[in-house]
C-alpha positions in Angstrom: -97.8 66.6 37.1 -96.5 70.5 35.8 -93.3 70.0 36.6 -91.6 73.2 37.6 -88.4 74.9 37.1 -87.3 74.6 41.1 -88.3 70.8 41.3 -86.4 70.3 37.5 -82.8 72.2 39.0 -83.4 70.0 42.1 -83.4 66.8 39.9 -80.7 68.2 37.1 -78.4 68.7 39.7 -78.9 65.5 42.0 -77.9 63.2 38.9 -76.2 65.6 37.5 -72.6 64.0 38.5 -74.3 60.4 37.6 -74.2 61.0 33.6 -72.7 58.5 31.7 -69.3 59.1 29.6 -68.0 62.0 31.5 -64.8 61.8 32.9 -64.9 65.3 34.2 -67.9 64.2 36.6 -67.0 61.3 37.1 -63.9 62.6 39.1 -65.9 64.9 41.5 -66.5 63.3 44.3 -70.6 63.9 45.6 -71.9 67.3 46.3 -73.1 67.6 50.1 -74.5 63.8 51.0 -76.1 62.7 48.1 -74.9 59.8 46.5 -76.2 57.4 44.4 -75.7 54.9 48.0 -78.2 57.1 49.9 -80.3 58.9 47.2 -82.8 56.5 47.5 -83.2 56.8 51.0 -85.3 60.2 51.0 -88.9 59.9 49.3 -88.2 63.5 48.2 -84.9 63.4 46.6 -85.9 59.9 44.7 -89.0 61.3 43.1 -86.1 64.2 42.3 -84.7 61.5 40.6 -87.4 60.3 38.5 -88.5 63.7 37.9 -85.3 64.2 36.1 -85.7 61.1 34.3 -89.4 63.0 32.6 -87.0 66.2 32.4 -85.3 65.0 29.6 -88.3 63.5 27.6 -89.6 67.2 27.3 -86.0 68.7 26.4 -86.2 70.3 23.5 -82.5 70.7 23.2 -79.6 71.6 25.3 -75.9 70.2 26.2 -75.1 66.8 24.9 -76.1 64.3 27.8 -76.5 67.1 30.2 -73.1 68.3 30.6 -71.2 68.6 27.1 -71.6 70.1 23.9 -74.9 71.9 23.0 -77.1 70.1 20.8 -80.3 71.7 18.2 -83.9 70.8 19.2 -85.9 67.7 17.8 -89.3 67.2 17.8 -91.1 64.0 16.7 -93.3 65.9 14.1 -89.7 66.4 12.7 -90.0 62.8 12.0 -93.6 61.2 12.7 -94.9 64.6 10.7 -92.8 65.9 8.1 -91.1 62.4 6.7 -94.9 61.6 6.1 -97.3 63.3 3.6 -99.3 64.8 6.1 -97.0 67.9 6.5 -94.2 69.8 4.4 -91.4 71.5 6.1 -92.7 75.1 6.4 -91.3 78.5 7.2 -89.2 80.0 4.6 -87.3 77.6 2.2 -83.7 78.8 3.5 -84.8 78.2 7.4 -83.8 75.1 9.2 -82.5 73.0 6.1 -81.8 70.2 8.8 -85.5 69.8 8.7 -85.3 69.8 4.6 -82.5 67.4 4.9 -84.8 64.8 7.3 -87.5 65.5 4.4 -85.9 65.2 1.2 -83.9 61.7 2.4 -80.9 63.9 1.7 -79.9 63.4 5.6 -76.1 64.1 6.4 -74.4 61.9 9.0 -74.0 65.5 10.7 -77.8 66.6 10.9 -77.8 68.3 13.8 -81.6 67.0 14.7 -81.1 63.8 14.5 -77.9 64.2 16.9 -80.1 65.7 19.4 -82.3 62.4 19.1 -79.8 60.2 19.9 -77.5 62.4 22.3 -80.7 63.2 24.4 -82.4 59.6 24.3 -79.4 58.3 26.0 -79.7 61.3 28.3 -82.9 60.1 29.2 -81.5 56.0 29.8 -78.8 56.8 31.9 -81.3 58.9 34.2 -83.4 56.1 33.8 -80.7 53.4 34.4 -79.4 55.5 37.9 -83.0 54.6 39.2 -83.7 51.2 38.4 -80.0 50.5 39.3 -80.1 52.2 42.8 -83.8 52.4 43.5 -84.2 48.6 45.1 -81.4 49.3 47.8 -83.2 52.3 49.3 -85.2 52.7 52.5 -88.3 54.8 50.8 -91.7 53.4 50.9 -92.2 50.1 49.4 -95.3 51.1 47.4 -93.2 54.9 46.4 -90.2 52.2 45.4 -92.6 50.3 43.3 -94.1 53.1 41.4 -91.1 55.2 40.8 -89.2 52.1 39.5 -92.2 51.5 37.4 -91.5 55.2 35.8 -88.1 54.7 35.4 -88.3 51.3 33.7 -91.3 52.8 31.6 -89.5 56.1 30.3 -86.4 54.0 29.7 -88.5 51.8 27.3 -89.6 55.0 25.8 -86.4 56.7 25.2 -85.5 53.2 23.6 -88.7 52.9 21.5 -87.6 56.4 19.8 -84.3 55.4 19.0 -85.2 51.6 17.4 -87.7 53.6 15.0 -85.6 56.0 13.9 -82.2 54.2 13.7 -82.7 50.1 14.2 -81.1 48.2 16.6 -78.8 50.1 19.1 -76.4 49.6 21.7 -78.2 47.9 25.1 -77.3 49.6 28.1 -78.5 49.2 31.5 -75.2 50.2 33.8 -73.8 53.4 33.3 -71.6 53.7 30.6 -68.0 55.0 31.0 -64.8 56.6 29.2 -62.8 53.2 29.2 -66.3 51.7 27.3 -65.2 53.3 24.3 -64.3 51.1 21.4 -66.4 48.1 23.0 -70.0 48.7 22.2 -72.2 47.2 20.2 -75.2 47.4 18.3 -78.2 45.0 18.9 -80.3 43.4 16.4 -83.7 45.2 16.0 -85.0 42.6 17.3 -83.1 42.3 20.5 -84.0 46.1 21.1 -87.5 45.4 20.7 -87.4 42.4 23.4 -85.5 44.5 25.6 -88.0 47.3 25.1 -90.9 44.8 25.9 -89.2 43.4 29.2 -89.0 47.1 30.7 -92.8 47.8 29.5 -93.8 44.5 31.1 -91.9 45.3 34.4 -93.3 48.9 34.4 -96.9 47.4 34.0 -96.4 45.0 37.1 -95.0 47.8 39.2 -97.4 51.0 37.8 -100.9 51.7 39.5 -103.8 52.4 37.3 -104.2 56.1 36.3 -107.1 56.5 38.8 -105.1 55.8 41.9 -102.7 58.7 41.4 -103.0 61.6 43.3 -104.3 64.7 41.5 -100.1 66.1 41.7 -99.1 62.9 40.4 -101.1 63.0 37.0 -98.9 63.2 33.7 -96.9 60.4 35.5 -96.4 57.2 33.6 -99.4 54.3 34.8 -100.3 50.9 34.3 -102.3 51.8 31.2 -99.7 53.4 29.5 -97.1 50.5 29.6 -99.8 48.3 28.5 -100.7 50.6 25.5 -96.8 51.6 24.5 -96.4 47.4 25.0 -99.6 47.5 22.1 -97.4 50.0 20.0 -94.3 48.9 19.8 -96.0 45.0 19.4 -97.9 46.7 16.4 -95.0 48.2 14.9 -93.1 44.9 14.7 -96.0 43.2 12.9 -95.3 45.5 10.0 -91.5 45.8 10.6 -89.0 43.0 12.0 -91.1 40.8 13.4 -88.1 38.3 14.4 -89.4 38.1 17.7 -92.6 36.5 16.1 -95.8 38.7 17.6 -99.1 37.9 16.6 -102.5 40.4 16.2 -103.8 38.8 19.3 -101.3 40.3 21.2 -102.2 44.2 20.5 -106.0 42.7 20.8 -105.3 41.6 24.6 -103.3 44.6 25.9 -105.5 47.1 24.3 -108.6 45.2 26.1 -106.6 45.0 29.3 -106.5 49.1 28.9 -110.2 49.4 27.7 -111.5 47.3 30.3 -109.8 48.6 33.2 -112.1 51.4 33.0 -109.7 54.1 33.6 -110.2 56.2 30.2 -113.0 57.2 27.8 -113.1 59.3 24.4 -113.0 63.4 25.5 -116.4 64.7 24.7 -115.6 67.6 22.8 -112.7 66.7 20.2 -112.2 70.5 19.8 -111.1 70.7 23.2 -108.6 67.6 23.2 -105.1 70.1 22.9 -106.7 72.9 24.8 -105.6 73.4 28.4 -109.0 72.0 29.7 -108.2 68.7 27.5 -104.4 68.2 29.4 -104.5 65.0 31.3 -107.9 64.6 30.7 -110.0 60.9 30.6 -108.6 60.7 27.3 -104.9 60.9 27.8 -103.0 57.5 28.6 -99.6 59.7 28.4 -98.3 63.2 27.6 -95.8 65.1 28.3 -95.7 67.8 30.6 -94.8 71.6 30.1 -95.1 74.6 32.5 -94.4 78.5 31.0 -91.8 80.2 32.4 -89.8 82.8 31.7 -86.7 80.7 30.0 -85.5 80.7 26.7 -84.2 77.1 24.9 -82.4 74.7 27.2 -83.1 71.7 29.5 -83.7 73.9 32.7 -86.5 75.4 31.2 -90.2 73.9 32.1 -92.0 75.4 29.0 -91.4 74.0 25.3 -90.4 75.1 22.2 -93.0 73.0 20.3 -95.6 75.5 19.8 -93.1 78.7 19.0 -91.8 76.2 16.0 -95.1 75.7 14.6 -97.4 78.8 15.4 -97.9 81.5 12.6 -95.3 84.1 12.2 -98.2 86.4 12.0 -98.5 85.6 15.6 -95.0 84.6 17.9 -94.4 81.8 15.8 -91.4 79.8 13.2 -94.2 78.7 10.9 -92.7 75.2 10.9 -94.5 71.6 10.4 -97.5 72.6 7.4 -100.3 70.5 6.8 -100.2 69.2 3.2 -103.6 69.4 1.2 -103.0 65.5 1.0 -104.0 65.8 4.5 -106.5 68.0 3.9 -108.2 66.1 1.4 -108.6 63.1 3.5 -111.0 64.3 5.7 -114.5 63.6 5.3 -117.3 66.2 4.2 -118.0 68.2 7.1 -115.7 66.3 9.6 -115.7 68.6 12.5 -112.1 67.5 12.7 -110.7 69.4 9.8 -110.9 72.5 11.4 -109.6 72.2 14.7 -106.5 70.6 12.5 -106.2 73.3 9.6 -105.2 76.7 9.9 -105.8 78.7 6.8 -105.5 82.1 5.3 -108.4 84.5 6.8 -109.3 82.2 9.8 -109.9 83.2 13.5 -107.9 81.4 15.7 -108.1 82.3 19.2 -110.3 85.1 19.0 -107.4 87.1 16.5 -107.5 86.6 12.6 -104.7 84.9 11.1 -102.3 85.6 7.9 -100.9 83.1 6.2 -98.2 84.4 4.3 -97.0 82.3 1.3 -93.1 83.3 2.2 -93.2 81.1 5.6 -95.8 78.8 4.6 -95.1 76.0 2.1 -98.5 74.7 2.1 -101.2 77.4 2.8 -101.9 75.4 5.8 -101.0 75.5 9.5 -101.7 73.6 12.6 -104.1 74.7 14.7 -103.8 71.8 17.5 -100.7 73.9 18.3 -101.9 77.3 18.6 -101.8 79.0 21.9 -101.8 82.4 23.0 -98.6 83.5 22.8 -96.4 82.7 26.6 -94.1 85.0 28.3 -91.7 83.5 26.6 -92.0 82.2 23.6 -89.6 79.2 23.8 -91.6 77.9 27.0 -94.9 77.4 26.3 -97.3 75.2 28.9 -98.9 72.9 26.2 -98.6 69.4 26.7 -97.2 67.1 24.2 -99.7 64.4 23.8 -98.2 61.3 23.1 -100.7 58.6 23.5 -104.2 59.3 23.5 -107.5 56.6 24.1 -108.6 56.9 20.6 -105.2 55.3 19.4 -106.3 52.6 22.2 -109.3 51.8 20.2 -108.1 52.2 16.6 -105.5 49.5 17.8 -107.6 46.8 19.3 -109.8 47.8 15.9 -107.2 47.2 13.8 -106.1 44.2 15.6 -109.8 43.0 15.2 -109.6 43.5 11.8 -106.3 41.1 11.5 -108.0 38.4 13.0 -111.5 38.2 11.4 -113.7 39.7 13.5 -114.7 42.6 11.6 -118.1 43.3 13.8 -115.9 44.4 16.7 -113.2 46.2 14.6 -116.3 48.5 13.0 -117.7 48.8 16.3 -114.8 50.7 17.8 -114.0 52.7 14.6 -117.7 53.9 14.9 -117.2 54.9 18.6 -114.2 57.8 17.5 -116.5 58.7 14.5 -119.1 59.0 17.2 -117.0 61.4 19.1 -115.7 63.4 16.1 -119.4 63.9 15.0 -120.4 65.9 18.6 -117.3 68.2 18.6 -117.8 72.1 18.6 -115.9 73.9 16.2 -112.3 74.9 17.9 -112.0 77.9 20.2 -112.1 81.2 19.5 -113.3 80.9 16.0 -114.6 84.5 16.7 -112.7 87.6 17.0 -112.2 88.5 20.2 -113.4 85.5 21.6 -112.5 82.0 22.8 -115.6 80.4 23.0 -116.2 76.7 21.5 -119.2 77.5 18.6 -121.2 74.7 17.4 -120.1 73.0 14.5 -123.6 72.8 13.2 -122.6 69.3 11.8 -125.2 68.6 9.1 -127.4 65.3 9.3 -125.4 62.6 7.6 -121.8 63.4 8.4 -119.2 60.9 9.3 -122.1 58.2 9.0 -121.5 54.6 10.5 -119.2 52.1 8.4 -121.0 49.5 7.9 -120.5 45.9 6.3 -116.7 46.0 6.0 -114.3 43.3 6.0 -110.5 42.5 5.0 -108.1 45.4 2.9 -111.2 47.6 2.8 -112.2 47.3 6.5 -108.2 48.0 6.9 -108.3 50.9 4.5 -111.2 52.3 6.9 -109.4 51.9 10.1 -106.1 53.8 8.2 -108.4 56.6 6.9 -109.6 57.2 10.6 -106.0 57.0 12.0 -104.9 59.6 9.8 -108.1 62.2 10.3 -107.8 61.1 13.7 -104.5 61.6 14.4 -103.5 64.5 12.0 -100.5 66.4 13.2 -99.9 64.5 15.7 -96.7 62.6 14.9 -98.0 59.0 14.0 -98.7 59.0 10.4 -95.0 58.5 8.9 -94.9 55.0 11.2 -98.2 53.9 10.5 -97.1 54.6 6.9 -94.2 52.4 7.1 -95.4 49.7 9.3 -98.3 49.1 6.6 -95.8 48.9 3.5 -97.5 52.3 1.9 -94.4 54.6 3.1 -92.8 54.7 -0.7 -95.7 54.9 -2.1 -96.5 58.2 -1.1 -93.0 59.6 -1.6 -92.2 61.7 -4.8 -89.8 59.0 -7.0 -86.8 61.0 -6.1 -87.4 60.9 -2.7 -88.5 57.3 -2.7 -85.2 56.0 -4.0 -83.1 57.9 -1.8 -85.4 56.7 1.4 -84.5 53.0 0.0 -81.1 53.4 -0.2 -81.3 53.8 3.8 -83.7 51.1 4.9 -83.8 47.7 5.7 -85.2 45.2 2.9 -84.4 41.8 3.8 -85.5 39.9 6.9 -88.7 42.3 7.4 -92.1 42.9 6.8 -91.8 45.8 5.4 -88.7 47.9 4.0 -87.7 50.0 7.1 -86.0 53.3 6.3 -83.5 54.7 8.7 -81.5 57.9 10.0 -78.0 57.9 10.4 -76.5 57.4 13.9 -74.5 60.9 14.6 -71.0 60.3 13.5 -69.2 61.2 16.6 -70.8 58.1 18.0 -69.9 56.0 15.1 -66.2 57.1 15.7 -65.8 57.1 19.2 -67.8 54.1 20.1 -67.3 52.0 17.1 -70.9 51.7 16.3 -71.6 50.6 12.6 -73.7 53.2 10.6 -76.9 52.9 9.0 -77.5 51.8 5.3 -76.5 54.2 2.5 -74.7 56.7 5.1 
């Protein structure tokens, strides 16, 4: 599902007038016949709807809820990446000291990255909340009213999963939220924003078809298996975290078996191949976000992204942001295949063209190579899909959850199947110059050999190991960090005790560090702050 910019205007502007806590649209009265009455009516004009629901889950920035203020970009390797120690900042020390500030724990209530977190989650749940407030009234197709309300319900427990890592408990909404509000709203417990999280993912799972009855145009949409695996996610992240609402291991066991068995994924062959364009919405993926290049520059209209044009070489089109540590590095088994298609280095052909690393954008010697493309048209709207959930995770959960609960067979089983994988990958494309082609790693006998005869921390440790090599640069490790107690740990002291002077360290698991809420919200609404802000 590439959604384009003609279908993206058409959805901007039919919920345009709809956004929450704007009096000045509020006022207007409907453009042409489309209300929110009758905007259910027409199959076309409510997967408009939903479409513009997805739009804002790929904005990379733009005007504050759609219609005010404009807000910086945020990605979640600004937070899943760099907060971790499996990437440093990047570029040149001066650039972007928002992401320095998210780094260093030095984060000002003012940041403008973690604004456009908040500002544009909400964004995304009062699309959300126009749909699953409207959608059961209309006249569309009973199986179309299912599915879309399925999206809807699932992206709205995706914009709220964001927001409860990164912040804790915020305010519940699911009416639209007006001017006279102000004053009157309230934060929620984690806890109750977790529960309300898992009753939209449950909903969504009920209502969503399996991935395999979509229709070729339809892929990228959200399915059964993705609410099932998010549920697994955000169940797993509680375990580790606030776990008032008293989950068990079993739990993540079940729904990631209900994904696994439902037959509609498997491991990509070649794990080289897994960001390319060939790997987009491939067996593997249970949910990405989708991108088209277009001739934009930043801003929510656009179809592109401004992912890959933050972290690509400045040799190349590139910021030079988001650098692989040698931490990271390090990790990675002899020979791994894996390594590579992460790591960019001095000297290496990437893409066919040699590549520079120059020491005065680069704070590592390192870049990411799961990001680089040919540079687009534009370079603010690249086509890449954001992968956000891939199969792999599917098994290192249920492995992990195996693990938990003592039955260590299975749990090495399924780590053995994405070592499996890792061992057959090529080396990534274009590793040549002047070409693109996938050479053969030429993986020598013995590499990534079978765990074998593992049980409790050390069977755990295993399972971690293969998350990170796994997943490297791919926006999990600072929550997998946190949700297994090792986040200050691997902080430098200084860093470490600022990071605990903003998290949560009674009633939890775990300590849970936290950004601050932007402060225009904490004025105007009346919502408390954050520890230590």
């Amino acid at each position: 599902m590439k959604t384009y910019s003609t279908a993206r205007m058409l959805a901007f502007a039919a919920l345009l007038g709809m956004a929450p806590g704007c009096k000045s649209f509020l006022d207007k009265d409907p453009l042409g016949t489309v209300t929110q009455v009758n905007l259910f009516n027409d199959a076309t004009n409510a997967v408009q709807a939903v479409n513009a629901v997805y739009d804002v889950a790929g904005w990379d920035q733009g005007p504050k809820f759609g219609v005010g203020d404009f807000v910086t970009v945020h990605f979640e390797w600004m937070f899943g990446d760099i907060l971790s120690d499996d990437a440093e900042k990047g570029s040149s020390p001066t650039d972007f000291g928002a992401v320095a500030e998210i780094k260093n724990w030095s984060v000002p209530t003012t940041n403008l990255i973690v604004a456009s977190l908040w500002t544009h989650s909400f964004t995304g749940i009062a699309r959300a909340n126009t749909v699953i407030n409207n959608i059961d009234a209309g006249t569309i197709d009973a199986t179309l009213k299912s599915r879309l309300k399925g999206e809807a319900l699932f992206l709205r427990a995706y914009f709220y999963f964001n927001l409860v890592k990164t912040f804790g408990g915020v305010p519940l909404f699911e009416q639209a939220v007006l001017p006279t509000d102000a004053g009157n709203v309230k934060r929620s417990t984690i806890a109750e924003t977790y529960a309300f999280i898992e009753k939209d993912l449950k909903a969504a799972a009920a209502l969503l078809p399996e991935k395999g009855a979509l229709a070729s145009s339809d892929l990228g949409r959200a399915t059964k298996g993705a609410a099932n695996g998010y549920l697994a996610r955000v169940i797993m992240y509680q375990l580790g975290t606030d776990n008032t609402n008293n989950h068990t291991w079993q739990e993540v066991y079940d729904l990631t078996n209900t994904v696994i068995t439902s037959a509609q994924y498997s491991l990509y062959p070649n794990y080289a191949a897994i960001h390319q364009d060939i790997g987009e919405n491939s067996s593997e993926s249970v949910f990405e976000i989708q991108f088209a290049a277009s001739n934009d520059s930043y801003g929510p209209i656009s179809t592109g992204t401004a992912n890959n044009v933050f972290q690509n070489n400045r040799a190349t089109f590139g910021y030079g942001f988001n650098n692989p540590t040698q931490s990271l590095y390090s990790e990675f088994e002899a020979n791994d295949p894996r390594r590579e298609v992460t790591f960019i280095k001095n000297g290496d052909v990437v893409l066919g063209v040699t590549n520079t690393v120059d020491p005065g954008f680069n704070a590592t010697g390192y870049l990411s190579r799961k990001v680089a493309i040919a540079a687009p048209p534009a370079p603010q709207s690249a086509s890449q899909n954001v992968r956000k959930m891939r199969y792999a995770d599917i098994l290192l959960m249920k492995a992990e959850a195996a693990a938990q609960l003592g039955r260590n067979s299975e749990a090495i089983t399924l780590v053995n199947q994405v070592r499996a994988r890792a061992r057959l990958s090529t080396r990534p494309p274009g590793t040549t110059v002047g070409s693109t082609a996938y050479a053969p790693a030429n993986v020598p006998a013995g590499t990534l050999p079978d765990i074998t005869g593992l049980s409790g921390s050390a069977l755990l440790t295993a399972i971690w190991h293969e998350r990170r090599v796994e997943f490297g640069e791919e926006s999990l490790r600072y929550w997998d960090l946190v949700r297994t107690g090792r986040y200050f740990s691997s902080l430098p002291a200084d860093v470490a005790t600022r990071a605990r002077t903003h998290s949560i360290t009674t009633g939890v698991v775990n300590p849970i560090p936290l950004l601050p809420i932007e402060l225009q919200d904490v004025q105007t609404w009346g919502i408390a702050q954050n520890p230590g802000y």
